[in-house]
N, C-alpha and C positions, 0 to 999 in steps of 0.2 A: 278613187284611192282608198287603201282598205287602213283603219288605224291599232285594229287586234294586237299588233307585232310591236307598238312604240310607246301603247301606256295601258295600262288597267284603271276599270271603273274606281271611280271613289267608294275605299273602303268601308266593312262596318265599323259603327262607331267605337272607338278604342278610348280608356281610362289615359292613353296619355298621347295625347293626338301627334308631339314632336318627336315623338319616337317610332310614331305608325307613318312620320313625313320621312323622317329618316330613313326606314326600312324602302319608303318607294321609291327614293331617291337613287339608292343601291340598285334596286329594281330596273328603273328606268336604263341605269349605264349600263348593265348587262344586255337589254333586250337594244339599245341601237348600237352596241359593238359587238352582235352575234350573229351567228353566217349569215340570215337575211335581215340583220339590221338594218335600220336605215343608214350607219355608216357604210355600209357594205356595197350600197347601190350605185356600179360603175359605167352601169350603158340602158340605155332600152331600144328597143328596134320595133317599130310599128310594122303592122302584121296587115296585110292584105289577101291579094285572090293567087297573087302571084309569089312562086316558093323561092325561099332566100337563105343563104344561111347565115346562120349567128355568129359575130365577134364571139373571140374565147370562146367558143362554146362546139364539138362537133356535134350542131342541129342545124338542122333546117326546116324551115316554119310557113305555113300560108293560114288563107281564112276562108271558107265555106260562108254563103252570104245567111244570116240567119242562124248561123250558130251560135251556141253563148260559152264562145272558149274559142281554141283554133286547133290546127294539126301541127304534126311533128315528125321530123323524120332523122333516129338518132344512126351516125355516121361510122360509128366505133362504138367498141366494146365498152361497158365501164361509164353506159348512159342511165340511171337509175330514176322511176318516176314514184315519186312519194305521195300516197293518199294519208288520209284521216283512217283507213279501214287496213293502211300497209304499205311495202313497197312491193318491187318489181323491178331486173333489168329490162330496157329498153333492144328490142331486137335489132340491129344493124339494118338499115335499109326500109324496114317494116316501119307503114303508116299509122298515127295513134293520134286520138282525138284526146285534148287536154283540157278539160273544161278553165274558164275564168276564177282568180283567186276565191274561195267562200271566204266565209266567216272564220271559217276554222285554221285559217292561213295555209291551207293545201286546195289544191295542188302544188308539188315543187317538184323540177325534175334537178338533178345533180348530177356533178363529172365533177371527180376532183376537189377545189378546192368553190368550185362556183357551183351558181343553182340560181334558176330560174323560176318565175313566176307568169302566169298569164294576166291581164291587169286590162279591164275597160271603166274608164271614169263610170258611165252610163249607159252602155250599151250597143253605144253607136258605132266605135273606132275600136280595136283594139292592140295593145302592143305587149312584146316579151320584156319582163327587167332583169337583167344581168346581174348576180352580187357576186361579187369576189372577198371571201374570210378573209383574205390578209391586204385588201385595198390600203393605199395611202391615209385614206378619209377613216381605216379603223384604226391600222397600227399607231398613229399619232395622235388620236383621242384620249384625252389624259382624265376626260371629265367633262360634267355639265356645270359650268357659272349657275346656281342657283339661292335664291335669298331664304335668309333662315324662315323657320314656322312661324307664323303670325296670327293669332286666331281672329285680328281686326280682320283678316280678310276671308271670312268665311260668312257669306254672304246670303239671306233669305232673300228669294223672290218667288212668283205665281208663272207657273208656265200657263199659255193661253193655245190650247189645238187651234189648228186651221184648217186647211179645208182637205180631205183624207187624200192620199195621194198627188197631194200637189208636188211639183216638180219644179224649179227654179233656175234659169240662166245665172251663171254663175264663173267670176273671174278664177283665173290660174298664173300661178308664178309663170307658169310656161305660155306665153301668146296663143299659141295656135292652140290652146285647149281651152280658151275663153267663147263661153255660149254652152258650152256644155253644160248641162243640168245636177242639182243636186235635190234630194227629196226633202224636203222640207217640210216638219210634222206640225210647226208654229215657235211661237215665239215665247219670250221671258221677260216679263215686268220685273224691273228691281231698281234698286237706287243704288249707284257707284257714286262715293264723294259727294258733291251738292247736287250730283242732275238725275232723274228720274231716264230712264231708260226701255227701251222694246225690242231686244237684243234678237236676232234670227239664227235661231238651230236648222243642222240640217242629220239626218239618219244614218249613221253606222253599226248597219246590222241593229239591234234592237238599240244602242245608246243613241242618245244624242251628243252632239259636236258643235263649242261654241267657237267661233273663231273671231280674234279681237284685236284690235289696236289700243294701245293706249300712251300716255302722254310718255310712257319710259320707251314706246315703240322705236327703234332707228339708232334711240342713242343709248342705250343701257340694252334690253330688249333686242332680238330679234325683229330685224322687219323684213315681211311687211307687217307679221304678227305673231299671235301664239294662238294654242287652243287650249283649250279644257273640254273633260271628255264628262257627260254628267249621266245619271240613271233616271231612264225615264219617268216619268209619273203622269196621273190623269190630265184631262184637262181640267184647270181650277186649282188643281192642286199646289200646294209650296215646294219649291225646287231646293236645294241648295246649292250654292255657288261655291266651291271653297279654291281661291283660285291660289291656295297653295301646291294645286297640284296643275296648274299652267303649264301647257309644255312647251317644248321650243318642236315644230312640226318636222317632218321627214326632211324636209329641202332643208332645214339647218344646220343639217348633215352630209347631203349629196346634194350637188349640183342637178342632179337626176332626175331628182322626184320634181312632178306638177304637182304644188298643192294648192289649194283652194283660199283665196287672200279676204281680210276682211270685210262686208259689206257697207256701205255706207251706215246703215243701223246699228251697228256695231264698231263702231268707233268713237270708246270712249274719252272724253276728257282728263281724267282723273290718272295720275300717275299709278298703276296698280303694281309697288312695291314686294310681288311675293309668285312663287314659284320662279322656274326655271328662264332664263335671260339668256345664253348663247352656251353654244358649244366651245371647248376649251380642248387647244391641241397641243402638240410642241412648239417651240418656237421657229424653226425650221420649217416648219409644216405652209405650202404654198397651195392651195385648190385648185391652180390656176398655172400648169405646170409651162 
C-alpha cells in the first residue's frame, strides 16, 4: 500500500508548531476527500492472467506473470491514462501496459468521475482500486476527530538499522493479504509514558512508517491502530517522534483499503492522547449500506 496521497512527512521546524499542526490538519482533509483520496476508494478487483472487466469502470484488465504493473484494455472513448511526464487518451480496444502505483502517485487511468490505480502490496499479487469523487465515504465526510497540539508528545528516540533489505511477514486488515511482506529498515528505541520501547518501522518509498496501538486504540482511537509517517535518518542517529501528526490510516476511510495492523512491538501501553482518532461523517452516513 502506497501512503504519498493520505499524509506528508513531518514538517521543518516552524516558530509556532500549533499553527504548522493546524495548517496539516486542513492538509490531511483535503488529500482523503480528493478524487483518489482514501475516501474515494469503492471497489478493487484483483488482477490475474485471465482479462476481466472493471466494475464502473469501461476496462478491462489481466497480468503478464513477471510484470511489475498489469494490462489494460479501454472499451470507450473518454479512457485517459495519467503519468508523472503527462496524460494521453486510452485507444478503444488497443492493449496498454500500466505499470504499478510509484512514489509519485501515477499512474492513474480516468473516465469520468472515477480513476484507477494499479497497486501490489509487494510484488506478488496484484489488483486494480476503483475511486469514485463523489462516493458515499466522501460526500459525507465532515472532518477528522483530532486532539489539539501537545508538544508533551513530540517525542526523541534512536532509530537502530537492521539488516539491509530485510523483508517481513506481515498482518492486514484484509485476511487474505496476511503473510505478505513489508521492508523493514529497523527499529526505534524510545520511552512512551513509564515503558521503554523497540517500535518496528517499515519503508514507504524513502520514509519510514510507524504503525501503532495504543491504550486510546478501539475506544477513542481508531483500531486496530494509527500511523505516523517519520524522515529517515542514519543508523544511531535520534529520531523524532512527534505523534501530533498520527494519523487515522486509508481503511479508516474505506472499507477497501488493506492496511497493515500493528505488530506485537508496537503496541503501546500508554494512552497516546494526540493526533488524529477517527473519521467524522454525517449522521446519516451508514458504510454498511
Amino acid at each position: 500500500m502506497t501512503l504519498s496521497a493520505t499524509t506528508d512527512p513531518l514538517s521543518a521546524a516552524s516558530d509556532d508548531p500549533a499553527a504548522a499542526h493546524a495548517a496539516w490538519r486542513s492538509e490531511r482533509l483535503l488529500q482523503v476527500s480528493g478524487r483518489t483520496g482514501a475516501a474515494a476508494l469503492i471497489n478493487y478487483v484483483p488482477v490475474d492472467a485471465t482479462e476481466r472487466e472493471i466494475p464502473e469502470f469501461p476496462l478491462s484488465a489481466w497480468r503478464i506473470a513477471e510484470e511489475p504493473g498489469v494490462r489494460v484494455r479501454a472499451h470507450t472513448v473518454g479512457v485517459t491514462l495519467r503519468t508523472g511526464a503527462g496524460e494521453r487518451e486510452l485507444t478503444p480496444g488497443v492493449e496498454t501496459f500500466v505499470e504499478r502505483l510509484g512514489a509519485d502517485g501515477f499512474p492513474l487511468i480516468e473516465y469520468d468521475r472515477f480513476t484507477i490505480d494499479a497497486f501490489s502490496l509487494d510484488g506478488t499479487d496484484f489488483e486494480l482500486r476503483v475511486y469514485d469523487a463523489e462516493a458515499p465515504t466522501v460526500t459525507s465526510l465532515t472532518g477528522i476527530d483530532t486532539n489539539p497540539y501537545d508538544p508533551a508528545w513530540v517525542l526523541s528516540g534512536t532509530f537502530h538499522a537492521g539488516e539491509p533489505d530485510a523483508r517481513v511477514p506481515w498482518g492486514f486488515t484484509r485476511e487474505s493479504d496476511n503473510g505478505h511482506t513489508k521492508a523493514v529498515p529497523g527499529t526505534i528505541a524510545v520511552r512512551v509514558g513509564e515503558a521503554d520501547y523497540s517500535l518496528l518501522v517499515f519503508a514507504d518509498g524513502p520514509a519510514l512508517v510507524l504503525v501503532f496501538a495504543d491504550a486510546t486504540t478501539g475506544a477513542i482511537s481508531y483500531a486496530p491502530g494509527r500511523f505516523l509517517r517519520l524522515d529517515p535518518v542514519p543508523d544511531g542517529a535520534p529520531i523524532t517522534l512527534d505523534f501530533n501528526r498520527a494519523f487515522v490510516p486509508p481503511c479508516g476511510f474505506s472499507d477497501f483499503f488493506s492496511c497493515p495492523i500493528p505488530p506485537a512491538h508496537n503496541r503501546v501501553s500508554a494512552a497516546i492522547t494526540a493526533g488524529e482518532n477517527r473519521a467524522r461523517h454525517t449522521p446519516s452516513f451508514s458504510p454498511h449500506p
